[in-house]
VEXDREN-2710 file (C-alpha; in Angstrom, 1 decimal):
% VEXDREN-2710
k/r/px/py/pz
1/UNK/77.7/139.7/112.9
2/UNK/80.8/141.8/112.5
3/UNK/83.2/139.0/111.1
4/UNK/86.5/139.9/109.6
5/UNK/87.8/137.7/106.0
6/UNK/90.6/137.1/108.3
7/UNK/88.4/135.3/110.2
8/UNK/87.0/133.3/107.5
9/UNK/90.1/132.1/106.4
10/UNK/91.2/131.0/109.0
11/UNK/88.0/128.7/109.6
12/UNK/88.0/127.6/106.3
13/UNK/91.8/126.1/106.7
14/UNK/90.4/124.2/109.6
15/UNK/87.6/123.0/108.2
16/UNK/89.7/122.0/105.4
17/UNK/93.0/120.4/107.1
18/UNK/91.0/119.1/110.3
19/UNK/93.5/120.5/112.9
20/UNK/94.4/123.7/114.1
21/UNK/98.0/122.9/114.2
22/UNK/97.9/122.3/110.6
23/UNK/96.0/125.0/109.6
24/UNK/98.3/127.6/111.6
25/UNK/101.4/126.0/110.1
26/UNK/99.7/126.7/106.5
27/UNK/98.3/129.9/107.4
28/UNK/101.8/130.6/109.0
29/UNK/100.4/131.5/111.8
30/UNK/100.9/130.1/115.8
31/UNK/98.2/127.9/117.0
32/UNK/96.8/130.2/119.8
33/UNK/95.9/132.4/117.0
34/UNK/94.3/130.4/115.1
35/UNK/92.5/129.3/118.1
36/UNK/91.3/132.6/119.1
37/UNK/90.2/133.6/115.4
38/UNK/87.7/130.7/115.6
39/UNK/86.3/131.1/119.3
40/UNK/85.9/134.6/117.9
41/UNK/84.3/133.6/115.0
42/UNK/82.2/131.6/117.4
43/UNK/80.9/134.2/119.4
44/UNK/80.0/136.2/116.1
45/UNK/77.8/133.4/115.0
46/UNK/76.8/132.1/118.5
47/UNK/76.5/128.4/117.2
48/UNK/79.7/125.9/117.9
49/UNK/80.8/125.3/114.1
50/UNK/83.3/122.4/115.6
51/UNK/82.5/119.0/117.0
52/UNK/85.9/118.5/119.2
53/UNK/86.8/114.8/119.9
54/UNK/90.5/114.9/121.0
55/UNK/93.0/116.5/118.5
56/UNK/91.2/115.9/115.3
57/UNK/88.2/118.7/114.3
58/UNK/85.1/118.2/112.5
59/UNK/82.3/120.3/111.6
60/UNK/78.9/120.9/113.2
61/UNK/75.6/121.2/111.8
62/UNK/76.4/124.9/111.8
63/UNK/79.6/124.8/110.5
64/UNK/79.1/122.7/107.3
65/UNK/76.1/125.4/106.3
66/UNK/78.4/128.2/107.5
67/UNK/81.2/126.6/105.0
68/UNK/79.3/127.1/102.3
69/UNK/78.7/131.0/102.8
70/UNK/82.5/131.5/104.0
71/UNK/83.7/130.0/101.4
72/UNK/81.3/131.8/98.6
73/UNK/82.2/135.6/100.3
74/UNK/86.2/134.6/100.1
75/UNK/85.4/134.0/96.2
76/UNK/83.5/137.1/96.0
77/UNK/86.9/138.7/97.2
78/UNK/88.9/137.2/95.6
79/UNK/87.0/138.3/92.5
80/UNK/87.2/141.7/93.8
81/UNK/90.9/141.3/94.1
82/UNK/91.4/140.6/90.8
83/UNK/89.5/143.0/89.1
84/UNK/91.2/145.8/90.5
85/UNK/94.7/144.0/89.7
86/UNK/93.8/144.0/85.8
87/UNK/93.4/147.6/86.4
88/UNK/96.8/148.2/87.6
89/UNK/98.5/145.2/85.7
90/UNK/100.6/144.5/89.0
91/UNK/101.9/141.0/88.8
92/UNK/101.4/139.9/92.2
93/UNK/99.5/138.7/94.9
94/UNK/98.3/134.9/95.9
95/UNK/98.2/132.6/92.8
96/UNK/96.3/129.4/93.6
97/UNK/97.4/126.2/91.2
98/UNK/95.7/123.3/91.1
99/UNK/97.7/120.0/89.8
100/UNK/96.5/116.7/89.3
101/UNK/98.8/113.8/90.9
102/UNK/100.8/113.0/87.4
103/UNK/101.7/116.4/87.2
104/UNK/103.5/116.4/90.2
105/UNK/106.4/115.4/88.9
106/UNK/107.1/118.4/86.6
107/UNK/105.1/121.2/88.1
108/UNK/107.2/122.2/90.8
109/UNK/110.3/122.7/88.8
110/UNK/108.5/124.7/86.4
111/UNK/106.4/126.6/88.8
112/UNK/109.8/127.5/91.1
113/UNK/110.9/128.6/87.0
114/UNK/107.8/131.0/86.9
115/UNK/108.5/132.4/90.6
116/UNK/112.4/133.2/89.9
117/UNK/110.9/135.5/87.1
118/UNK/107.7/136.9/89.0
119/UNK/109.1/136.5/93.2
120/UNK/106.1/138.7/93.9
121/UNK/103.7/136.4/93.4
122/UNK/102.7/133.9/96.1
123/UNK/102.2/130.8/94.8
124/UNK/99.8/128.2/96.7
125/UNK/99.5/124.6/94.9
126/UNK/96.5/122.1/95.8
127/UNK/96.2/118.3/94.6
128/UNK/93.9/116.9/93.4
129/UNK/92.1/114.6/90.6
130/UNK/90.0/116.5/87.8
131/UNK/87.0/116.1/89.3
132/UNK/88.2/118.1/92.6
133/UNK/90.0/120.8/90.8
134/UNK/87.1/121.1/88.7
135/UNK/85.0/122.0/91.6
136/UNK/87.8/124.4/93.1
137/UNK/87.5/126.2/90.5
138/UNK/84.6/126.2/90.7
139/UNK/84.4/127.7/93.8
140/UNK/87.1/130.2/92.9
141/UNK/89.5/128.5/95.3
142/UNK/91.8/127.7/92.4
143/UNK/92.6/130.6/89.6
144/UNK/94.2/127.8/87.0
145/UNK/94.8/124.2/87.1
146/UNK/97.1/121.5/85.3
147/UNK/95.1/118.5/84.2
148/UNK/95.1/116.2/81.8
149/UNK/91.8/116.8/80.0
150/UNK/88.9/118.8/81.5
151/UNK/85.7/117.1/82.9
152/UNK/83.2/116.8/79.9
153/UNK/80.4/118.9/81.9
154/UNK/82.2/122.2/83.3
155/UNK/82.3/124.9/81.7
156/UNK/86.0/125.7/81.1
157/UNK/88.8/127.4/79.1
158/UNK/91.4/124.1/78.9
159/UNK/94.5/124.9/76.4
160/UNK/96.4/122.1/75.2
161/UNK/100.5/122.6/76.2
162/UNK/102.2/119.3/75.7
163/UNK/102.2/115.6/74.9
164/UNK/100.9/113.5/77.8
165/UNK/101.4/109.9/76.6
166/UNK/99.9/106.9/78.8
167/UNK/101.5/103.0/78.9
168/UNK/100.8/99.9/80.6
169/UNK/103.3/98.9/83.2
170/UNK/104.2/95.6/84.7
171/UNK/106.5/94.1/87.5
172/UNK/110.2/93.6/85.7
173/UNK/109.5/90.1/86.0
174/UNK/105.9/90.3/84.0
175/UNK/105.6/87.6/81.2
176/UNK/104.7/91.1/79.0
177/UNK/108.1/92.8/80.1
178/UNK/110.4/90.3/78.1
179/UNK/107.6/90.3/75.1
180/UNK/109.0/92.0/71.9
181/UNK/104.9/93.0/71.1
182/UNK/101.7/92.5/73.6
183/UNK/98.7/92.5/71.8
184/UNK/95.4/94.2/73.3
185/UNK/93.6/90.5/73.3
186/UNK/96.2/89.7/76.0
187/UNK/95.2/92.4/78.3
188/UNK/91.8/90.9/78.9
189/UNK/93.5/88.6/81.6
190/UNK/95.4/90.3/83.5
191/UNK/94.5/91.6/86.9
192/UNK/94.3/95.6/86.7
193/UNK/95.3/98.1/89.6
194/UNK/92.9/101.3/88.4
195/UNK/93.0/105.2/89.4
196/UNK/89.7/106.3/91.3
197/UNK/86.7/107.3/89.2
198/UNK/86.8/110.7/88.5
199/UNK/90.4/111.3/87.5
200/UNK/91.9/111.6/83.8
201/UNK/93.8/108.3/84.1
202/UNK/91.1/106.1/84.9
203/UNK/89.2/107.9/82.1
204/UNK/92.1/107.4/79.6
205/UNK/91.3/103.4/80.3
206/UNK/87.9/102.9/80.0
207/UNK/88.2/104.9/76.6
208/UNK/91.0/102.4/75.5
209/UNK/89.4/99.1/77.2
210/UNK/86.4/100.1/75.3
211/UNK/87.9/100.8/72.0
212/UNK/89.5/97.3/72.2
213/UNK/86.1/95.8/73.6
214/UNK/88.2/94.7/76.8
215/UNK/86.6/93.5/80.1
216/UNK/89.6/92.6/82.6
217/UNK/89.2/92.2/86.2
218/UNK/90.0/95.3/88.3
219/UNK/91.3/93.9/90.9
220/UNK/92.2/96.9/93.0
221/UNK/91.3/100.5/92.7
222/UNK/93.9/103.9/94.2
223/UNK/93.8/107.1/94.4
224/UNK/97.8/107.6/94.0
225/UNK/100.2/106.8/91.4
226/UNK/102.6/106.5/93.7
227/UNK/100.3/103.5/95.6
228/UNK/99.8/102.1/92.1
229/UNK/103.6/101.4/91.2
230/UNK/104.4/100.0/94.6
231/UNK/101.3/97.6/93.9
232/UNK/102.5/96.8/90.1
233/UNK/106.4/96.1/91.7
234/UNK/105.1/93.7/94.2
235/UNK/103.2/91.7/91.3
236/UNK/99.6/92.6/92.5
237/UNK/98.6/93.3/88.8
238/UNK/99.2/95.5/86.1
239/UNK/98.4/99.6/85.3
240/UNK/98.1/102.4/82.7
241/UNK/99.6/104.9/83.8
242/UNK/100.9/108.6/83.0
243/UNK/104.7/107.7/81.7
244/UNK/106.0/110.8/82.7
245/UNK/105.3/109.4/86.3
246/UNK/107.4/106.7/85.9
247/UNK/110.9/108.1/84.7
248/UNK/112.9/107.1/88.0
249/UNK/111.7/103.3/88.5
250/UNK/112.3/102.1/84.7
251/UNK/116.1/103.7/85.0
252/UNK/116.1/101.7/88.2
253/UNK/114.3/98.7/86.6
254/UNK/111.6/98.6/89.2
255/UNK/108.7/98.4/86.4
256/UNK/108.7/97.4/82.7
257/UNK/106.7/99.5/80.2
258/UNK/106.1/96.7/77.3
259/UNK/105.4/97.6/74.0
260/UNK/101.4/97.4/74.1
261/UNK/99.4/97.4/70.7
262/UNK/97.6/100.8/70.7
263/UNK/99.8/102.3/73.6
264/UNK/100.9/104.6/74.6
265/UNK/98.0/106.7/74.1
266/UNK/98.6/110.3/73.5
267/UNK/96.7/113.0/75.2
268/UNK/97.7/116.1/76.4
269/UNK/98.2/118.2/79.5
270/UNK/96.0/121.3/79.7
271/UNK/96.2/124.6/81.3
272/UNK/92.5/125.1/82.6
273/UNK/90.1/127.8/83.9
274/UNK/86.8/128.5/84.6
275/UNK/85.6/130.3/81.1
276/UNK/83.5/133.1/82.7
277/UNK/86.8/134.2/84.9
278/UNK/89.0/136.5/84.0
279/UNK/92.3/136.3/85.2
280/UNK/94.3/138.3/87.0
281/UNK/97.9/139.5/85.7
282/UNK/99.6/137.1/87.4
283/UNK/97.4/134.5/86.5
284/UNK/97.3/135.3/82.7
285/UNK/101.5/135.5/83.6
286/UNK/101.3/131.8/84.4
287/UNK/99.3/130.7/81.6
288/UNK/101.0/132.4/79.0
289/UNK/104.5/130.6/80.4
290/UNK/102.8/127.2/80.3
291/UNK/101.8/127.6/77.0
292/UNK/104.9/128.7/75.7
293/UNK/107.6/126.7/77.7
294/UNK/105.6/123.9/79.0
295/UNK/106.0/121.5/75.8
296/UNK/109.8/122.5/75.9
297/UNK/110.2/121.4/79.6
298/UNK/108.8/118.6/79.3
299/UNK/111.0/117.6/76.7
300/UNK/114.1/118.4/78.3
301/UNK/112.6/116.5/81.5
302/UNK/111.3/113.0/79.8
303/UNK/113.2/113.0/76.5
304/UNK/111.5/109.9/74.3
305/UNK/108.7/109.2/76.7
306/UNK/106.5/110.3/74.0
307/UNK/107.2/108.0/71.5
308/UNK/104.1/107.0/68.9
309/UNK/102.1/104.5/69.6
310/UNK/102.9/100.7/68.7
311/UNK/100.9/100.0/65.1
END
């Protein structure tokens, strides 16, 4: 077979996005080419590695096994890549970020910070929860992340930046919210809207549930922050949450954040990477100004969010 890494690419966008529409606009590319690039790629392996029903793509047989080697020789490149970059300490290239959903709301400003001092880097962000970016990088699809705290069983390099303090939050017109003091005991009734398994948040619960010896009903479980206020607003139950995802709707008094024995709990945000890769320059560029203007940022952004916990 005589494929080309654009080629590659460009299938592994589809696979990923499920449209070649999509996929050409993040590619930045028209559809036609993307179109061609995978009938080519086609031809090359002489298998189909789409099933096409309508305007949404899925993978064959073929193309799920052929995934897995595409995606393994763009990390072998991408490896390549930045070996030779260390070599000649040029600060530039594609920089893939991973973010988990809390940190959506200071990442950007701070990454669009790190760009108007490096423009020749590319920068490419990707959501997700731990457990995802873990495997990203993984795969060598993301060069660092910005998590909360690592998962327990991959092997990384996660360096601690800033405060990342965690609160209950109610509807404004939650019994708790006009409570001077809510004791853990009371928690153990209330209806609880939870974060998917796998991500830091819902982690961060079960540690303090269990430290309280708490059993309440989860009444609802959501893989966005953004879903879980709207559900806590409407009075569908009650949430521990990141509070420096929360800023906007307490100015607004949307949500209440009572004072909660034991809360907020204070972790931290991380800068993470796989521990056997070594970064390229613009990488290590990135995670040197996490570490030494994240905490500062943050600050600036969400003032007294980090206040101690309630005795």
């Amino acid at each position: 077979m005589h494929l080309s890494f654009r080629q590659l690419r460009v299938f592994v966008q589809v696979a990923r996005l499920g449209s070649v529409q999509r996929a050409a606009e993040s590619l930045h590319l028209t559809p036609p080419a993307v179109s061609m690039q995978i009938k080519e790629l086609e031809r090359q392996v002489g298998l189909a590695l789409f099933d096409r029903s309508g305007r949404r793509l899925s993978l064959s047989t073929a193309g799920e096994y052929f995934l897995v080697y595409a995606r393994r020789l763009l990390a072998t490149l991408k490896e390549a890549e930045d070996a030779m970059a260390r070599f000649t300490r040029v600060e530039s290239g594609v920089l893939n970020v991973g973010m988990v959903s809390s940190a959506k709301y200071f990442v950007p400003p701070l990454l669009a910070q790190f760009h108007a001092e490096h423009p020749a880097v590319d920068l490419r962000l990707r959501l997700g929860n731990r457990e995802q970016l873990a495997q990203l990088m993984a795969a060598n699809e993301v060069d660092l992340a910005i998590m909360g705290r690592a998962p327990p069983a991959f092997a990384c390099r996660a360096e601690p930046f800033a405060l990342h303090p965690h609160g209950l939050i109610t509807a404004p017109q939650h019994p708790f919210a006009r409570m001077e003091g809510v004791s853990a005991a009371l928690l153990a009734h209330e209806p609880f809207i939870v974060r998917e398994a796998g991500s830091g948040t819902r982690a961060a619960l079960m540690e303090y549930l269990e430290r309280y010896r708490l059993q309440p009903m989860f009444v609802m479980e959501m893989d966005s922050t953004e879903a879980i206020k709207q559900a806590v607003m409407a009075g569908l139950g009650v949430s521990l949450v990141s509070l420096h995802t929360i800023g906007l709707e307490l100015r607004h008094g949307l949500l209440a954040a009572p004072h909660v024995e034991g809360l907020p709990l204070q972790r931290r945000w991380h800068v993470v990477h796989t521990a056997a890769k070594h970064l390229a320059p613009a990488a290590e560029a990135l995670r040197y100004f996490m570490l030494e203007r994240g905490e500062a940022a943050l600050a600036a952004m969400f003032g007294d969010a980090d206040a101690a916990p309630t005795p």
